[in-house]
C-alpha positions in Angstrom: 0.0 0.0 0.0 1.4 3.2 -1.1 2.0 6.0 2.0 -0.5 8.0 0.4 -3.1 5.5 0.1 -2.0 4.5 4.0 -2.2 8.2 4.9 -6.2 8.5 3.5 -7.0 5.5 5.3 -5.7 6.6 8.3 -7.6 10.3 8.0 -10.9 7.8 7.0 -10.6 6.0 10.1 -9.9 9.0 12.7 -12.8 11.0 11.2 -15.1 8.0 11.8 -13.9 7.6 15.6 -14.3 11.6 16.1 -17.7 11.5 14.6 -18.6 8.2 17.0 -17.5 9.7 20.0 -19.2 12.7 19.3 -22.5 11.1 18.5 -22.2 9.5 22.3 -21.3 12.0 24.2 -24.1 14.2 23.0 -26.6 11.3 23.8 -24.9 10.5 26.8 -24.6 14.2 27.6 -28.7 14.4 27.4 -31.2 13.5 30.4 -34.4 13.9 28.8 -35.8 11.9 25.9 -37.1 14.1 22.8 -41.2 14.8 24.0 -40.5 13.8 27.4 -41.8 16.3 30.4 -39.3 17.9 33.7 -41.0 17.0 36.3 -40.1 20.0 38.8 -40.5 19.8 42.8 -42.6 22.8 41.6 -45.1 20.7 39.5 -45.0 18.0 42.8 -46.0 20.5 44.8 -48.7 21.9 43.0 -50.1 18.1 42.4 -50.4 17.8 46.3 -51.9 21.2 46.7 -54.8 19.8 44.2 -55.6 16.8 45.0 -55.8 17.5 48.6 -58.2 21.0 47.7 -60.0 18.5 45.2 -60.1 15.3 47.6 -60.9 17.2 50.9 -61.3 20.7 50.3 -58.4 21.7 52.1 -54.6 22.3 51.8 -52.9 19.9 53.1 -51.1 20.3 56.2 -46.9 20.2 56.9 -46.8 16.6 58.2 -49.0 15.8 54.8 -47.0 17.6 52.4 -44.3 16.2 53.5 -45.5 12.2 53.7 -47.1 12.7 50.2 -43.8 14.3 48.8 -42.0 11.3 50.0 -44.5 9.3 48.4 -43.8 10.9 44.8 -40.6 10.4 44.9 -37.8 11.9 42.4 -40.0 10.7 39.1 -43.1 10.8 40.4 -44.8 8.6 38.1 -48.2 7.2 37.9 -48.1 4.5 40.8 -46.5 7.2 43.0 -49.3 9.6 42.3 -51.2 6.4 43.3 -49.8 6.0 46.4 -50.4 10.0 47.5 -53.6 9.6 46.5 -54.2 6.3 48.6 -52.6 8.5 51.6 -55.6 10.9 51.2 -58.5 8.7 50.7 -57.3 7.3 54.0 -58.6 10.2 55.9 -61.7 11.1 57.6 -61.6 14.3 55.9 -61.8 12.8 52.1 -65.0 10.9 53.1 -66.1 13.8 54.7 -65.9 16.1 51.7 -67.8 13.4 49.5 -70.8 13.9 51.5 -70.4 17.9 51.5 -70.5 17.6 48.0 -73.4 15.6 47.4 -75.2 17.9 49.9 -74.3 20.9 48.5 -75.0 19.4 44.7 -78.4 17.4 45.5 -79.7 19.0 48.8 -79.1 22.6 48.5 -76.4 22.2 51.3 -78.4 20.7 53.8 -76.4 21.4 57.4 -76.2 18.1 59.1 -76.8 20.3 62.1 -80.3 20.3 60.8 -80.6 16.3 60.2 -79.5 16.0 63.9 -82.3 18.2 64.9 -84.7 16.5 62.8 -83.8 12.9 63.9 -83.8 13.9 67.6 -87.6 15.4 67.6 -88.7 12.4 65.3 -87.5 9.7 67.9 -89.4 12.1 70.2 -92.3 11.6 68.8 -91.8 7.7 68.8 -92.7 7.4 72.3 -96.2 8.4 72.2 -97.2 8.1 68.7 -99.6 5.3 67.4 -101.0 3.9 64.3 -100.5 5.3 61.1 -98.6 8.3 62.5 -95.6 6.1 64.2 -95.7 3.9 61.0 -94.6 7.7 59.7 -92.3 8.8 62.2 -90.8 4.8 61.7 -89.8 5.9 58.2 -88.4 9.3 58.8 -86.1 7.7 61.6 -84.7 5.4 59.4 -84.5 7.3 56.5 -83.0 10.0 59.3 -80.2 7.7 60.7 -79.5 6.6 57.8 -78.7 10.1 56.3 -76.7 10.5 59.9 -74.2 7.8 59.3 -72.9 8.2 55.8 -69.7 10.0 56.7 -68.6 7.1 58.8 -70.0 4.1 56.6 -67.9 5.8 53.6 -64.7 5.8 56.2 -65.2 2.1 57.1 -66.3 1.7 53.5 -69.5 -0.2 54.7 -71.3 1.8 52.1 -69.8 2.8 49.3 -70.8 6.0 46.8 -74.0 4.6 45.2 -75.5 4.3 48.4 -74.6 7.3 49.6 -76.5 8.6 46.5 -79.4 6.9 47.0 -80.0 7.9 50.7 -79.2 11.5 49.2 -82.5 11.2 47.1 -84.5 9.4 49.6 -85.1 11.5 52.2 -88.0 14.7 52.7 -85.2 17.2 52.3 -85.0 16.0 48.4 -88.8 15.4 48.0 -89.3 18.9 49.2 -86.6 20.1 46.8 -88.0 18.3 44.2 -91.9 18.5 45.1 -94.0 16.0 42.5 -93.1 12.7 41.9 -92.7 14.5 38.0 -90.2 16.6 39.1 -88.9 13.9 41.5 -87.9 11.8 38.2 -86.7 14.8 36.5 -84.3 16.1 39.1 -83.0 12.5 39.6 -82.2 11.9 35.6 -80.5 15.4 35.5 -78.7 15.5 38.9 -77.1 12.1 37.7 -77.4 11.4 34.0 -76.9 14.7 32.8 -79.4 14.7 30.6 -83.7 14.8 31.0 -85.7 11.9 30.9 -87.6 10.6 27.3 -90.9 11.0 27.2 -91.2 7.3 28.2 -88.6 7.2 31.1 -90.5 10.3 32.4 -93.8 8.9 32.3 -92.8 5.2 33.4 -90.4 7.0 36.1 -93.4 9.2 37.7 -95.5 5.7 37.3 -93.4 3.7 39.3 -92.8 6.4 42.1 -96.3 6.6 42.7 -97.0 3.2 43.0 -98.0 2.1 39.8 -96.5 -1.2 38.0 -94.0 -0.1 35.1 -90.7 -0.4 33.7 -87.6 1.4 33.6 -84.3 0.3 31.6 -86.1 -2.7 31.0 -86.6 -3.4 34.9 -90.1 -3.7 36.1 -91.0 -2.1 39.5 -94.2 -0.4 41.4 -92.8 2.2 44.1 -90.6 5.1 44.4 -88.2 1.8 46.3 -88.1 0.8 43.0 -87.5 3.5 40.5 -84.0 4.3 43.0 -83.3 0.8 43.6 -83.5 0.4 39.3 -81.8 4.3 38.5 -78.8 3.4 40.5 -78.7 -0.3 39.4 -78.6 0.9 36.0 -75.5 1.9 32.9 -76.5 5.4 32.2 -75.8 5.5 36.4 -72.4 3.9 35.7 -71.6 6.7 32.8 -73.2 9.8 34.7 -70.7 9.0 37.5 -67.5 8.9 34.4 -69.0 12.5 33.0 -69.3 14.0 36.5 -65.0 12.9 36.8 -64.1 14.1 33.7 -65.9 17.1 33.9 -64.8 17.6 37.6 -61.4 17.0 37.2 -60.4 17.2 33.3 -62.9 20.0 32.9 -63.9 18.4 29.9 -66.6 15.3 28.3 -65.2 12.0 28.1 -64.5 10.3 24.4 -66.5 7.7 23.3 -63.6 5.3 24.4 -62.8 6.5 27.6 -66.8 7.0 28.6 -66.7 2.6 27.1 -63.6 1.8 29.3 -64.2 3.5 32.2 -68.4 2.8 32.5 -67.2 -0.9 32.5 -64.9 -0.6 34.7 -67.5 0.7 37.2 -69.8 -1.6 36.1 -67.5 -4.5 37.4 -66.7 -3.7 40.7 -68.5 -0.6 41.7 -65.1 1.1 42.8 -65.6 4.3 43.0 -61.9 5.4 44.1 -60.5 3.2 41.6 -62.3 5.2 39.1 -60.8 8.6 40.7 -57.3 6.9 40.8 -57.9 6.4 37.2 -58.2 10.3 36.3 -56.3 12.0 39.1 -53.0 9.7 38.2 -53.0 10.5 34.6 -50.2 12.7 32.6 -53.3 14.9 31.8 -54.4 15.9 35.4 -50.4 15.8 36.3 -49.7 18.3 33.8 -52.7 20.3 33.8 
């Protein structure tokens, strides 16, 4: 080999090192992937701020901040964000909050100071009422206590959301809200469905809650018993509850794939918190 050909070869071959190492120390050099987001302690923090204002309706406090920033972690990806959010539906106050909301939504926030009151003058009357008027007073203590302990049967998840919601509508606080077994139906299909009743769920619905035999999403019944036990037995429950989250959370509708996915996957276990877990974990509530 002539000393100029070796000379070329040997200008070839540096060239291509120079270029190789170049190429990996630039790649090396990088700590983000192209499209990939910096998760800031700034962006952690303000994650914690909103889920607690969201979950409980407060800040949260030092000792909180400080055991969920743990629980993020340096990357804080989504089973992190899982685990924060576990730490909060913990509390007394999360549980708490859920009923605030469904009073201030559904009952024109109803002070529980009032419920008390109410339950403590109808056991009252118990003790010297008779016939047809203690069969009344029977109801309205049931229907009373019942009301009573929903903040601790959500804690020690011996009721879950869908019965909160159907003690929320079965009460005389909602009838009087909602006077007419008509506007009864009504209020219930808008409160939860987001949406007013056909003509034929309306006039079935005010049917059944007065006593008369008819049917509802295919289900027969003949009392107002019926027409809840059916509304919150029912799909278009299961995909009220997925518009309420995404418009709650995401401030926006669910797609036609995420309202599929996410209806059946209430549907199959009735979790509501999964269901939260779901939305409040993703890249889009992160980010937001």
């Amino acid at each position: 080999m002539s000393l100029l050909m070796k000379n070329i070869l040997y200008i070839v071959l540096t060239l291509t090192i120079f270029a190789c190492t170049k190429h990996e120390i630039e790649e090396v050099s990088g700590n983000q992937a192209p499209g990939e987001i910096l998760v800031t302690q700034a962006m952690k923090d303000a994650y914690i701020n909103r889920l607690y204002i969201s979950l409980t309706g407060r800040k949260p406090t030092s000792a909180e901040f400080s055991l969920a920033r743990k629980g993020l972690g340096n990357l804080a990806g989504t089973p992190a964000r899982g685990v924060v959010i576990d730490q909060i539906f913990s509390k007394e106050d999360y549980t708490i909050r859920l009923y605030d909301i469904a009073r201030g939504d559904y009952l024109e926030s109803l002070d529980t100071a009032l419920i008390r009151s109410d339950y403590q003058q109808v056991i009252n009357a118990l003790q010297t009422a008779t016939g047809p008027a203690r069969e009344y007073y029977l109801h309205a203590e049931r229907v009373l206590k019942a009301m009573l302990e929903i903040p601790a049967g959500l804690l020690d998840e011996t009721i879950n959301i869908t019965e909160m919601y159907r003690r929320v509508v079965d009460n005389i606080y909602y009838d009087d809200i909602n006077m007419g077994s008509e506007n009864y139906v009504v209020a219930t299909f808008q409160n939860f469905l987001f949406r007013y009743p056909t003509n034929v769920e309306l006039e079935n619905g005010t049917n059944m809650v007065d006593g008369t035999p008819s049917s509802l999403f295919l289900k027969a019944g003949n009392s107002k018993q019926d027409f809840i036990d059916i509304f919150f037995d029912s799909d278009d429950y299961a995909e009220g509850l997925v518009i309420n989250l995404y418009r709650k959370y995401l401030f926006r509708e669910p797609t036609t794939t995420e309202m599929f996915i996410d209806t059946d996957l209430f549907i199959a276990n009735g979790d509501y918190r999964e269901l939260q877990k779901k939305i409040l974990t993703s890249d889009e509530y992160f980010f937001n």
